[in-house]
VEXTORNU-687821 format. One record per residue (C-alpha): x negated, y, z; residue in three letters; residue number from 1. Coordinates in steps of 0.001 Angstrom, whole numbers, plus 500000, padded with zeros to 6 digits. Each point is the difference from the previous one (the first is absolute). Example, Ala and Ser with C-alpha at 12.3 -4.5 7.8 and 13.67 -1.06 7.14 Angstrom:
2
487700/495500/507800/ALA/1
498630/503440/499340/SER/2
END
This chain:
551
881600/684851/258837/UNK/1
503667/498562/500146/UNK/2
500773/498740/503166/UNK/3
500193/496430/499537/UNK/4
496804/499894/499314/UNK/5
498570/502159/502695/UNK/6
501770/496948/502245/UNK/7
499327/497239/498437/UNK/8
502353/496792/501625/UNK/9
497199/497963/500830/UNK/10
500129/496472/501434/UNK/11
501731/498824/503730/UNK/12
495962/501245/501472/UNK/13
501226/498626/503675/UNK/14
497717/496830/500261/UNK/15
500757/497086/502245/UNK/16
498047/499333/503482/UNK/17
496873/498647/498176/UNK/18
499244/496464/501730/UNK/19
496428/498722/501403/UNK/20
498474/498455/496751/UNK/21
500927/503223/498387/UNK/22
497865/501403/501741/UNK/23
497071/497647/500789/UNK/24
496682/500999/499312/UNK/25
496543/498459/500693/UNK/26
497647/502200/502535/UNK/27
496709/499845/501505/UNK/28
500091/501114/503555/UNK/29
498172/500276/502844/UNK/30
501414/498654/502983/UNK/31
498289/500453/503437/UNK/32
500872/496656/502493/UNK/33
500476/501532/503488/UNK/34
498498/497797/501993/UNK/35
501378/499492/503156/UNK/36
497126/501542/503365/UNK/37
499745/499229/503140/UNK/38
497473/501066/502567/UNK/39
498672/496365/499685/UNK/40
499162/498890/496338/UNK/41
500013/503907/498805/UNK/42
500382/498877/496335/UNK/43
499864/502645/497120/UNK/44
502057/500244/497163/UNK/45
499729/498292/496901/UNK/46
500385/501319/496642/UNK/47
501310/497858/497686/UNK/48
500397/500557/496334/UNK/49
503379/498434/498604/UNK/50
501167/499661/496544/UNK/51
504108/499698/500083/UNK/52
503127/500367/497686/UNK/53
502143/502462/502293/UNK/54
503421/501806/499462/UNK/55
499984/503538/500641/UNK/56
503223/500051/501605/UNK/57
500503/498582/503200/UNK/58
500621/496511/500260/UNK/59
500275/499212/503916/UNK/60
503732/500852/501386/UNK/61
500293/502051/502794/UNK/62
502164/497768/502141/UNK/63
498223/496652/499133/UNK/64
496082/500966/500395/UNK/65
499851/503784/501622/UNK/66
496446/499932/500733/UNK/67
499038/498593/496448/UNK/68
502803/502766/498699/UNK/69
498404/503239/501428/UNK/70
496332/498893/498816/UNK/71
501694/499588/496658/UNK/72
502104/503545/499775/UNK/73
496725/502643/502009/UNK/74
497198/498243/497280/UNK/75
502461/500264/496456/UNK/76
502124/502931/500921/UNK/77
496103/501721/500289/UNK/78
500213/500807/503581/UNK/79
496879/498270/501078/UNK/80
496979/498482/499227/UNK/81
497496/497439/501644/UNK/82
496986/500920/500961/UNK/83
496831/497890/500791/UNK/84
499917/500442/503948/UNK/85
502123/497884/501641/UNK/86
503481/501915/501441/UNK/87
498941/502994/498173/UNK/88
502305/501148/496835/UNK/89
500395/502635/497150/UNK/90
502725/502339/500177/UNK/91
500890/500911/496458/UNK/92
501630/503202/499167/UNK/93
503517/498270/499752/UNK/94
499696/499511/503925/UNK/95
497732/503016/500998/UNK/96
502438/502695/498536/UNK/97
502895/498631/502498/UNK/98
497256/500474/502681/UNK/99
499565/503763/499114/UNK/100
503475/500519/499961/UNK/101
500137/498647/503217/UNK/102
496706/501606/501513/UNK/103
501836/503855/498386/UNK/104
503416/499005/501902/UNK/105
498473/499411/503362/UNK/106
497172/502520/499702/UNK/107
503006/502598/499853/UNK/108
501772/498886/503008/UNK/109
496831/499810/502142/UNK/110
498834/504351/498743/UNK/111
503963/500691/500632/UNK/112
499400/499289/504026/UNK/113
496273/501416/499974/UNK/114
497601/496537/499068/UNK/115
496914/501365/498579/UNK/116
498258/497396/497544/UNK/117
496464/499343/500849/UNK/118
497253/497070/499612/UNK/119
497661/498050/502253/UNK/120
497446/497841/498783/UNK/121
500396/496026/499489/UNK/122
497092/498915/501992/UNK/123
500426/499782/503650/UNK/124
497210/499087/502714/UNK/125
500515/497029/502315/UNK/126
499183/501847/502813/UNK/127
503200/502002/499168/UNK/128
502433/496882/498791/UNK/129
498984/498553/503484/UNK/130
501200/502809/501987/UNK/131
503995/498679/498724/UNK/132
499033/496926/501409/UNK/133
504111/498577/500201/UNK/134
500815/501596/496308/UNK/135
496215/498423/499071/UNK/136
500890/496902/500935/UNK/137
502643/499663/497551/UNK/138
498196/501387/497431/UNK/139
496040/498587/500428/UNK/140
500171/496598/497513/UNK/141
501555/502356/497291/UNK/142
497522/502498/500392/UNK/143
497541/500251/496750/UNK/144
496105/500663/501064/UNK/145
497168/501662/497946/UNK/146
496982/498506/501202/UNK/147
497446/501233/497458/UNK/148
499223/502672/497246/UNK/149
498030/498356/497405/UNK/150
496794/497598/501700/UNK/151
500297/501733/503361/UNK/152
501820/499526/502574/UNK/153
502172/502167/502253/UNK/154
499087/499694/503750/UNK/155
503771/500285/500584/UNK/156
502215/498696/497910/UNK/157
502696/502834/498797/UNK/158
503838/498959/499856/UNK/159
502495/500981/497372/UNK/160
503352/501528/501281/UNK/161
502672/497419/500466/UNK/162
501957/502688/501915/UNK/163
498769/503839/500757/UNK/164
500564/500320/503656/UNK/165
496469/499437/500851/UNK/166
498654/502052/496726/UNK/167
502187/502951/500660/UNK/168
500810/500508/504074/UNK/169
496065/500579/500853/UNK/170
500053/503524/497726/UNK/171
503846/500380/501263/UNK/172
498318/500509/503283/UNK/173
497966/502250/499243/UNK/174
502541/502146/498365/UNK/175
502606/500184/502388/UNK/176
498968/501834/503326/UNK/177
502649/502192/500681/UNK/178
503932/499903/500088/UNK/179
500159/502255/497598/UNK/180
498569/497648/497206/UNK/181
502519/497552/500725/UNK/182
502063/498327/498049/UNK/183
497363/499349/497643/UNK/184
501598/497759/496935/UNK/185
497817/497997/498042/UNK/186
500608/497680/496715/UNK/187
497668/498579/497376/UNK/188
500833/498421/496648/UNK/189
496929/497187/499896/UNK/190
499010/496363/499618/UNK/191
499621/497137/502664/UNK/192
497830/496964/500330/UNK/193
501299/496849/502141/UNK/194
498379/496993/498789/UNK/195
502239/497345/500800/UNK/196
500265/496448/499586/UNK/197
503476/499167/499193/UNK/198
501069/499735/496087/UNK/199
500061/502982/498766/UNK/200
503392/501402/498426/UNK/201
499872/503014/497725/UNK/202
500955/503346/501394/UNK/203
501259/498259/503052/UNK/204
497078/497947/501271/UNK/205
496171/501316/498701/UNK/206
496863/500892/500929/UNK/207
499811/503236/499328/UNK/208
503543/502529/499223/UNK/209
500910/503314/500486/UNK/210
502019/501803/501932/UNK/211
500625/503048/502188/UNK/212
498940/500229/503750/UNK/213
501565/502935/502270/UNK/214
498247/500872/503460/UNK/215
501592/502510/502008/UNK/216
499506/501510/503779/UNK/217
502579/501643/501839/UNK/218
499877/501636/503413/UNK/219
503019/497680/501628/UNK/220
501795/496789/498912/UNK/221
503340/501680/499334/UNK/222
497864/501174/496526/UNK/223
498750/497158/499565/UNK/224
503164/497928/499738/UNK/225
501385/502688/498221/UNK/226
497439/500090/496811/UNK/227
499992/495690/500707/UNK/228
503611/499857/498883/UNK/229
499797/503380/497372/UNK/230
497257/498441/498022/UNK/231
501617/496491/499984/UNK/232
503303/501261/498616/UNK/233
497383/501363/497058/UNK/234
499044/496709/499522/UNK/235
503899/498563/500153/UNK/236
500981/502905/497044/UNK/237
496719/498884/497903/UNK/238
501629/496394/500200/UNK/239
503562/501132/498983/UNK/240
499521/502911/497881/UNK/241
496851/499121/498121/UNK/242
499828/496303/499842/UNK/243
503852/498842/500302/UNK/244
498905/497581/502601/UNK/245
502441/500050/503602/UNK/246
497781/499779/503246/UNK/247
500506/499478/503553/UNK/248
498801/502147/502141/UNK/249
499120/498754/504100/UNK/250
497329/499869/502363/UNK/251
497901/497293/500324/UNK/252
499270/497226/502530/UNK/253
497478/500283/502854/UNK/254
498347/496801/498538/UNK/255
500450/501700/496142/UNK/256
499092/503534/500885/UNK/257
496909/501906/498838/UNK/258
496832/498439/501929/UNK/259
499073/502739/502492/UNK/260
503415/502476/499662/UNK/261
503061/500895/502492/UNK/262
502211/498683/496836/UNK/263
500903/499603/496781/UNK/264
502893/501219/497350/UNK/265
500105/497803/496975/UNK/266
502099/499276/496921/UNK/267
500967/496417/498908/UNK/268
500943/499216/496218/UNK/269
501060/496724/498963/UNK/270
499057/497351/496768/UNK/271
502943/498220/498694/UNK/272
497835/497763/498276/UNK/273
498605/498405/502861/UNK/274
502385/501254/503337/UNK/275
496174/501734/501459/UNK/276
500484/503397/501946/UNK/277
497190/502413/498998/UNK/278
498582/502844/501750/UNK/279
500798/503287/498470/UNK/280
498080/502389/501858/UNK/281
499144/501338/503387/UNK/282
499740/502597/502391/UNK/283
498139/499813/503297/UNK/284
500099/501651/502999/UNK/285
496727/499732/501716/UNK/286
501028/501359/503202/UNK/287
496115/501452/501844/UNK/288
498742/496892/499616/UNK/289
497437/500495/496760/UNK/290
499829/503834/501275/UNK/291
498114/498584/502841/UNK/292
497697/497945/498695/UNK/293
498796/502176/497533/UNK/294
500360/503109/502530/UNK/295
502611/502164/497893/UNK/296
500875/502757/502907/UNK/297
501321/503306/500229/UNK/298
500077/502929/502452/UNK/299
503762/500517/501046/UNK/300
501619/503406/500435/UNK/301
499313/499663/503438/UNK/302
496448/499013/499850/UNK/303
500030/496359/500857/UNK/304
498121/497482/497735/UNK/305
502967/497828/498274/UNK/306
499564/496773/497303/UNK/307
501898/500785/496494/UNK/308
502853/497782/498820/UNK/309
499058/498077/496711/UNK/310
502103/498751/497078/UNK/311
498835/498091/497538/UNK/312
502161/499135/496581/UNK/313
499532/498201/496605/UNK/314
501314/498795/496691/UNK/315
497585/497708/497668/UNK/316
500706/498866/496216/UNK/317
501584/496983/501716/UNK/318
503275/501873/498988/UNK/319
498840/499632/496044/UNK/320
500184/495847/500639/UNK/321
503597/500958/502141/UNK/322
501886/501683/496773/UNK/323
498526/497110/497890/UNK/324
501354/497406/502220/UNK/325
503227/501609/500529/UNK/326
500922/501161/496817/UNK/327
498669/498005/497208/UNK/328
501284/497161/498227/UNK/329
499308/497029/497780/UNK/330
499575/501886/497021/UNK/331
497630/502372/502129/UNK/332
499174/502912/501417/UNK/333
502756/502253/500730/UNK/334
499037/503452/501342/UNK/335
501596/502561/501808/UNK/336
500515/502977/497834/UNK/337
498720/502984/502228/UNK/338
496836/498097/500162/UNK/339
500038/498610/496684/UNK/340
496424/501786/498220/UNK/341
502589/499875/497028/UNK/342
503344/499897/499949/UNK/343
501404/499549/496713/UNK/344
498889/499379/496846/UNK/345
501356/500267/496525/UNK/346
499932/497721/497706/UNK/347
500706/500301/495997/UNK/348
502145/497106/498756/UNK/349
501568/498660/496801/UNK/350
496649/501154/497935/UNK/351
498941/497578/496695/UNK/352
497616/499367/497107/UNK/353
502681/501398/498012/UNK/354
500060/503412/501856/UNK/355
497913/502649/498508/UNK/356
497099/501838/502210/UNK/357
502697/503071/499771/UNK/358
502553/498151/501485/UNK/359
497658/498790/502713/UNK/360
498716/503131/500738/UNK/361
503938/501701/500130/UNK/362
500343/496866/503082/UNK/363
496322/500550/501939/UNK/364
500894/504254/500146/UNK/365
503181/499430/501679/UNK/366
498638/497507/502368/UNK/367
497214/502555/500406/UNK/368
502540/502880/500886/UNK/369
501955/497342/502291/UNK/370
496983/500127/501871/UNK/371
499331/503568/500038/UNK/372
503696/500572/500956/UNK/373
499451/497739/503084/UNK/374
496490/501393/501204/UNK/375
501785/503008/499873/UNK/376
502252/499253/502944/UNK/377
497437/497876/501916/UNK/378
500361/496447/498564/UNK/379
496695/498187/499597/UNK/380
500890/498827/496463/UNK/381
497801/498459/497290/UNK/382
500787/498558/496143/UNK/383
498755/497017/498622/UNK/384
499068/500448/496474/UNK/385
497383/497196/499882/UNK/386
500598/498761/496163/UNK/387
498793/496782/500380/UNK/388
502298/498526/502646/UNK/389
503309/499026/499645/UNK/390
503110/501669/501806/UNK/391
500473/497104/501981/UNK/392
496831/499564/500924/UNK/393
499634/503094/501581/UNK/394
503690/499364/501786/UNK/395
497997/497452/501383/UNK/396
496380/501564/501164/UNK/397
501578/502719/501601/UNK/398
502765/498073/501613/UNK/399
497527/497431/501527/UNK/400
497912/503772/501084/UNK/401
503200/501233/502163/UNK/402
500661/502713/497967/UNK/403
503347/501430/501322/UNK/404
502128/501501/496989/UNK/405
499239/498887/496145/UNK/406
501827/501865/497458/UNK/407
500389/498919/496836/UNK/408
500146/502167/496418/UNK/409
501268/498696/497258/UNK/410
501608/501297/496732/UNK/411
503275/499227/500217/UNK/412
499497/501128/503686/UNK/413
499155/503462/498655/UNK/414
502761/500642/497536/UNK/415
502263/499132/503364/UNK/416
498014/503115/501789/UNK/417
499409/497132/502676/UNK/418
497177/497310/501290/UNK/419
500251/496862/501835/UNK/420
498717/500385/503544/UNK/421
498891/496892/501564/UNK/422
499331/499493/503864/UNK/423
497360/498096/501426/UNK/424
501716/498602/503196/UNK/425
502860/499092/498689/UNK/426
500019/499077/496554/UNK/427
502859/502404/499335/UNK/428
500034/502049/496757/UNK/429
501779/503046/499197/UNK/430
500924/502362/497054/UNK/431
498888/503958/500670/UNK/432
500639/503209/498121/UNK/433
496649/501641/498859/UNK/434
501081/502379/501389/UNK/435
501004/499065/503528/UNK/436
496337/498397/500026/UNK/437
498401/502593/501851/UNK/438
502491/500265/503159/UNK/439
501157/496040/500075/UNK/440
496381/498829/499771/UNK/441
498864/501580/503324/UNK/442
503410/499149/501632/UNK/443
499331/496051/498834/UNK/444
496934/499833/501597/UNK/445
501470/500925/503651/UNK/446
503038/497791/499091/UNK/447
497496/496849/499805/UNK/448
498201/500759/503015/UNK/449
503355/499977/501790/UNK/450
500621/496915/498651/UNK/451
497100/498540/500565/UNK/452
499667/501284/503425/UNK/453
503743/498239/500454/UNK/454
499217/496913/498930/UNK/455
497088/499776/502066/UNK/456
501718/501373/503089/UNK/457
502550/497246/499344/UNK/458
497916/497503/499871/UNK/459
498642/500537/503457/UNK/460
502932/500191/501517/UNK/461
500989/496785/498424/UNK/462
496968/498564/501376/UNK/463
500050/501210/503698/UNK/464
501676/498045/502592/UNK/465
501224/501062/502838/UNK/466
499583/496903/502544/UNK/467
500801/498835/503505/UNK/468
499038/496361/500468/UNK/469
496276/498767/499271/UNK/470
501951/496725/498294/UNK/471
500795/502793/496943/UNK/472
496312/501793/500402/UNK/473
497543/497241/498040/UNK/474
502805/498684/497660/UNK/475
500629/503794/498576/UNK/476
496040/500719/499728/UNK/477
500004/496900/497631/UNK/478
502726/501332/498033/UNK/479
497628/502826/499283/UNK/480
501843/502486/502544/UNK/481
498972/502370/502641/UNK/482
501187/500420/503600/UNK/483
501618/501883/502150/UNK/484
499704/499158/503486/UNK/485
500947/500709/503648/UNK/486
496424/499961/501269/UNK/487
498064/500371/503235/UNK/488
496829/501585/498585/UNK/489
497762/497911/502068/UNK/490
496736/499551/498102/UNK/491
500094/496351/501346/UNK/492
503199/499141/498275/UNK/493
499257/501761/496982/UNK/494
496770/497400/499680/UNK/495
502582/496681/500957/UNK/496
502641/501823/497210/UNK/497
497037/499785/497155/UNK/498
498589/496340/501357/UNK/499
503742/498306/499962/UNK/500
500474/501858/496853/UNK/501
497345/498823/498127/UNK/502
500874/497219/497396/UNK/503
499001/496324/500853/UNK/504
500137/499164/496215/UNK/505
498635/502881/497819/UNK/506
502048/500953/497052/UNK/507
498932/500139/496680/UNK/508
500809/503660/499260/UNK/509
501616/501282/503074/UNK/510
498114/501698/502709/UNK/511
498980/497259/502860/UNK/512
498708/502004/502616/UNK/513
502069/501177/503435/UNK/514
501880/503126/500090/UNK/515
498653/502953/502180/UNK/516
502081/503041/501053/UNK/517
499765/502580/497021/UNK/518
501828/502665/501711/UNK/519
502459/501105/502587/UNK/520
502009/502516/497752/UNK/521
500978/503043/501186/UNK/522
503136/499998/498734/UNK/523
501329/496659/502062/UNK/524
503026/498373/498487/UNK/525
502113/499849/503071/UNK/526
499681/500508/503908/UNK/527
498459/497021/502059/UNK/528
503335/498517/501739/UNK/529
499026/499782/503450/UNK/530
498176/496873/501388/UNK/531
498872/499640/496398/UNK/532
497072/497315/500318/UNK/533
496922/499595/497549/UNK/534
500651/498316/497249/UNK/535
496947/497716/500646/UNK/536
499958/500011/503624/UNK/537
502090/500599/503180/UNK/538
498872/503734/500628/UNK/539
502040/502691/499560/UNK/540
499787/501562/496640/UNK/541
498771/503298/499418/UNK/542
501014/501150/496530/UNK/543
501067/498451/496516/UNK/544
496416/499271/498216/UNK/545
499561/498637/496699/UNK/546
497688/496986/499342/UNK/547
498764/498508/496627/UNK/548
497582/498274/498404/UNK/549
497551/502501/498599/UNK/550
496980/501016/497821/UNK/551
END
């Protein structure tokens, strides 16, 4: 076959952006009104069945209507679904697969320093969620209750785990007598139920999510702190080296700390979109004070009864909704590529009518082998070879779906020995050598997590503040900012901070609500000059600590 017809010149195949009627389409959907509950009028939710012409792209702009933006980009770029219990969603695979990824990252740090994966059941007694009274406290109105199995009732009603320290420290007890079982580390991959009343936001705000819990016990605090600040550097590298997304790492308030624990190691993201801090993850120290309640002792090396030191540490799919937020953009989701369940696919272009099924078959076999070549070397690649949809079209699905790299195969592209490779984040397309494919593919990927990982990092230093006068301190929170303050750590002040920060006209988009100290960071930005007074009050301040509006 002479070679001009083995590459046939076929028509410019690079459609245009394809615009909203383009695309429009009528659908019947279900869509479940969350009502808003309260302990008071305890309403359900209503499902209402809605007939309405939608676009599948996303219409909503990130900077004009966030909130109406992220419900747009998590239901068409398939990463959830609704589900007809109020605050409870659907996590399709496009979201759970970043969650594995995650859950196989962390589950090899915690084996490397000796955490043993185990699991406790949901259902606690009340007799035993009583014993925590302080850490109850916080917990009891989002506490979930089975009262009854089937017609009869339970002469005790049965609680399902909001948190595991009750569930898991009465058989801790009994396993640790001795110093020689000690430490004793502890971590369980499972679900948690906290039924609360606010609106819920998907992945960062439900019902019911999943995440990992640690529990530790150590003979002195020295360990303790030790494994406190080990495990929440795991959490910092999951962040940065999985998800792209720059943290802050601190310790938390006395008034923000973990109900019932000495203290608490968190760390703080940030959303552009609306200037809100958001909580990362944590990492408690619980000092004796849980190992007492629940009598966790052991017999020292010299005989004498002693109470273990307890840790407690966890990260939720809270950080699914994070990378969301962070990263994606108005035409919608944009995902990090070590996460990404695929990361590229390939796409035939430039086919015809006119082309013959031999032609089109020459095309789909080397985008098949493009594939091949990549799984090869690790890539999570894919093709396309759905007949009945156009190129552009499926520029467009799997652009809206986050996919990181698209390459593109054309004829004239193969009588170059080349393909166009087209990045998600940035729009930027590039020319590559068949056969360079195989080594520049892999090397892309980790140059777009740099970059997004940059551009991220960039932004929150753009949007951090360092302040000195509380005349600067409510004017940068409205300009969507956080702060960082010469404070006095007084859980008194921190309460006036959040009352004279609160807005007196709500905003239409923009968070309303007074700041609260997010973190002191442990890496302070300069030394306190001496004399150094609170920012909100005439006591000396203690540290640098940053404040924020938050989730």
């Amino acid at each position: 076959m002479a070679a001009n017809h083995m590459y046939p010149r076929s028509p410019r195949r690079r459609s245009p952006p394809l615009t909203e009627k383009d695309h429009r389409l009528c659908e019947e959907t279900l869509l479940y009104k969350n009502a808003k509950e309260d302990s008071k009028s305890n309403k359900k939710s209503e499902l209402i069945k809605v007939t309405k012409k939608e676009s599948p792209g996303i219409t909503f702009k990130k900077e004009e209507n966030f909130s109406d933006w992220y419900s747009e980009v998590i239901k068409k770029a398939d990463l959830i679904s609704s589900y007809p219990v109020t605050g409870c969603f659907v996590l399709r695979p496009n979201a759970f697969s970043i969650w594995e990824r995650i859950t196989k990252f962390l589950d090899d740090k915690f084996k490397s320093i000796g955490v043993q994966n185990c699991y406790f059941p949901m259902f606690v007694r009340n007799e035993s969620l009583q014993r925590e009274a302080t850490n109850f406290t916080d917990f009891a109105p989002e506490v979930a209750w089975v009262t009854k199995c089937g017609n009869s009732e339970f002469s005790e009603p049965v609680g399902i785990r909001p948190t595991s320290e009750a569930v898991m420290y009465p058989s801790i007890s009994d396993w640790i007598q001795s110093h020689r079982d000690l430490p004793l580390k502890l971590n369980q991959w499972c679900n948690v139920v906290r039924w609360e009343f606010k609106d819920a936001i998907p992945f960062l705000r439900t019902r019911e999510f999943l995440w990992q819990e640690g529990h530790s016990a150590f003979e002195c605090k020295a360990q303790a702190d030790e494994e406190v600040l080990q495990i929440l550097e795991y959490y910092q590298k999951c962040y940065e080296e999985l998800l792209a997304i720059p943290v802050i790492p601190g310790r938390k308030s006395e008034k923000e700390k973990f109900a019932g624990g000495l203290y608490t190691t968190t760390l703080e993201g940030y959303i552009a979109g609306v200037g809100r801090a958001i909580q990362g993850a944590t990492s408690h120290c619980l000092g004796q004070n849980f190992s007492k309640i629940f009598d966790v002792h052991f017999i020292d090396q010299n005989g004498q009864k002693q109470f273990v030191w307890q840790n407690s540490w966890g990260f939720t799919t809270r950080s699914i909704g994070i990378t969301i937020m962070t990263h994606s953009d108005d035409t919608g989701f944009v995902c990090p590529p070590f996460v990404a369940e695929k990361q590229v696919v390939v796409v035939p272009c430039g086919l015809s009518q006119k082309h013959t099924q031999t032609e089109k078959l020459f095309l789909y076999n080397h985008c098949r082998s493009i594939v091949v070549s990549l799984i090869a070397v690790g890539v999570r690649a894919f093709c396309d070879l759905n007949e009945h949809v156009t190129a552009g079209k499926k520029f467009y699905h799997w652009e809206l779906r986050g996919i990181p790299v698209r390459i593109e195969v054309g004829f004239r592209d193969l009588k170059d020995n080349s393909v166009i490779v087209c990045i998600r984040f940035s729009g930027e397309k590039r020319t590559i050598k068949l056969s360079k494919l195989s080594e520049d593919i892999p090397n892309l990927l980790k140059e777009i997590h740099n970059e997004m990982l940059l551009k991220a990092k960039k932004t929150l230093d753009i949007n951090t503040k360092l302040l000195f006068k509380w005349d600067d301190f409510v004017p940068a929170l409205d300009n969507l900012h956080l702060c960082l303050v010469p404070w006095c750590q007084r859980v008194t002040c921190e309460e006036d901070i959040k009352t004279k920060s609160t807005r007196k006209v709500p905003h239409p988009t923009h968070p309303s609500m007074g700041a609260k100290s997010l973190c002191t960071p442990f890496r302070q930005p300069q030394a306190l000059d001496e004399g150094q007074r609170c920012i909100n009050c005439d006591e000396l301040a203690k540290s640098f600590t940053l404040f924020g509006r938050s989730y």
